[in-house]
C-alpha positions in Angstrom: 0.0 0.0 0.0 1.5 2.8 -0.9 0.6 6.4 1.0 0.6 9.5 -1.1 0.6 11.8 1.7 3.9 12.1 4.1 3.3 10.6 7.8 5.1 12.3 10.5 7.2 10.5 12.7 5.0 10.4 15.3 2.5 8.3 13.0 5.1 6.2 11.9 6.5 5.4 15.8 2.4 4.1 16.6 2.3 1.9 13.3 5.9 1.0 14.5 4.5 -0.1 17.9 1.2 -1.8 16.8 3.5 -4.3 14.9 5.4 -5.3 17.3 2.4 -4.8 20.1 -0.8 -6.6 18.2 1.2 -8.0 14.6 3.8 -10.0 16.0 1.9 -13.3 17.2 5.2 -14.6 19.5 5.0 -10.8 21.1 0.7 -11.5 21.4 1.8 -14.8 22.9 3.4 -12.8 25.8 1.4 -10.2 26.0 3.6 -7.1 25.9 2.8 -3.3 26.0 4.7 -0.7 24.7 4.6 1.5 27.0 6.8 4.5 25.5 7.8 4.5 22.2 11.0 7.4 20.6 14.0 6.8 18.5 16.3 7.5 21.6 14.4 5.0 24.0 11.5 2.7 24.4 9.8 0.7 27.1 8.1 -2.8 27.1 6.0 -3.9 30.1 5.0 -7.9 30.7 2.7 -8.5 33.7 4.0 -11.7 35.5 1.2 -14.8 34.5 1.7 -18.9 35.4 2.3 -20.1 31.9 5.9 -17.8 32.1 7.2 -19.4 35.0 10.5 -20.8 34.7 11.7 -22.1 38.4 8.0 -23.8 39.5 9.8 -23.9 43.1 10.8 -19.9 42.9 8.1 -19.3 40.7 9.9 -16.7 38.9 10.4 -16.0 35.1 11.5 -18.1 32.6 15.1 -16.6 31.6 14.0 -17.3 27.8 11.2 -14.8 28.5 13.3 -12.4 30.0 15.8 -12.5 27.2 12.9 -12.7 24.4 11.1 -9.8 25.7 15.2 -7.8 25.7 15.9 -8.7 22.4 12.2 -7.5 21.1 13.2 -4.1 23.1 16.1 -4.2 21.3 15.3 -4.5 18.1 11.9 -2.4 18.8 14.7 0.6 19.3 16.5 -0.1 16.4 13.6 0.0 14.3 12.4 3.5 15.9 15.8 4.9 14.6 15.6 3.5 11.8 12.5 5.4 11.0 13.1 7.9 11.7 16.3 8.4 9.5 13.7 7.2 6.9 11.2 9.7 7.1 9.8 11.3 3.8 9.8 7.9 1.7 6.9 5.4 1.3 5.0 3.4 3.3 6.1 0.1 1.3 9.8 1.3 1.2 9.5 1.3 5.4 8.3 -1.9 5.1 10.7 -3.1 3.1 12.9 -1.7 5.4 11.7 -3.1 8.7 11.5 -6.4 7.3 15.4 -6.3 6.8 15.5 -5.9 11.0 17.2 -8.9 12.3 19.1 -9.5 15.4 23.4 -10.1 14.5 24.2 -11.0 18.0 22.4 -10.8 21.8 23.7 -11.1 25.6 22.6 -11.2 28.4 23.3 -10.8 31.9 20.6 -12.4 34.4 21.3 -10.6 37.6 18.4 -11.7 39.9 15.4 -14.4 39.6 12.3 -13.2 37.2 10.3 -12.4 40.4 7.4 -9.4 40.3 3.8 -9.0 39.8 4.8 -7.2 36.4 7.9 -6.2 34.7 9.4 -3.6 32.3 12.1 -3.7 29.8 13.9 -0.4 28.4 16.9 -0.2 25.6 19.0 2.8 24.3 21.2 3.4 21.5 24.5 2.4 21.8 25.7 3.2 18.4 24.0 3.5 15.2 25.6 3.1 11.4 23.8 2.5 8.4 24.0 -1.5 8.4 24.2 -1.9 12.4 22.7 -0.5 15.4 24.5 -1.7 19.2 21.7 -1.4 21.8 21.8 -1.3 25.5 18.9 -3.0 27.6 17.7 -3.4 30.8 15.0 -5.6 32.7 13.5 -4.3 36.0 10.7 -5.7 38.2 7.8 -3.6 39.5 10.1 -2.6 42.5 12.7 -1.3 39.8 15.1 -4.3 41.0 17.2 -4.9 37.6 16.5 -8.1 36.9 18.8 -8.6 33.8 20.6 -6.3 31.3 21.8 -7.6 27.6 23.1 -6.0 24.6 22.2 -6.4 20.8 23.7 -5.8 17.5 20.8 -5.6 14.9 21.3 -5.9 11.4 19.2 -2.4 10.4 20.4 -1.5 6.6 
């Protein structure tokens, strides 16, 4: 679909996050919100439900969870930036684009057990280039414990 008139970058963030919010059906699986949403930062919030637990004992959250929902942050960031370097072309050539996003490379660092009623991840820009974007990201709990922190290299160009 191509769109005659110009969207502003605030248009193009919400498309942005109702991909990866309600389009994605592995981000619909766990249920996450974007909470904030610019091209220097974003934030993702998961509430805490039975089917995530990882430790039944603990009952705290599955470390593939926690690094699923950092490298979707992740790349979430990389594909705000990327948009907005791209504003003033074509709906189908952002697409295009976005399509491209892929993650090179991901750690992380689990500091603490998954445990909270809810939890919320955030990333930053490390470094951006025209192929590569190095993000930071952090995981907190609702009692702004950090619960894990990674960084990702996405493949953006």
């Amino acid at each position: 679909m191509t769109q005659e008139k110009e969207l502003e970058l605030k248009d193009l963030l919400n498309i942005l996050k109702d991909i990866y919010q309600n389009q994605m059906p592995f981000n619909r699986l766990l249920n996450i919100r974007v909470e904030k949403i610019t091209p220097e930062e974003v934030r993702v919030r998961i509430d805490m439900r039975e089917e995530l637990i990882g430790n039944f004992i603990r009952k705290s959250l599955h470390g593939g969870v926690i690094s699923s929902i950092l490298d979707l942050t992740g790349g979430l960031i990389a594909s705000a930036e990327m948009i907005k370097r791209m504003q003033g072309i074509s709906m189908d050539e952002i697409g295009a684009s976005l399509a491209k996003i892929g993650t090179i490379d991901l750690r992380i660092d689990y500091l603490r057990a998954g445990r909270g009623r809810y939890f919320t991840a955030s990333g930053n820009i490390l470094r951006t280039g025209n192929k590569v974007a190095v993000i930071r990201m952090e995981f907190h709990n609702d009692e702004n414990l950090l619960i894990a922190a990674g960084t990702g290299t996405y493949l953006v160009g």
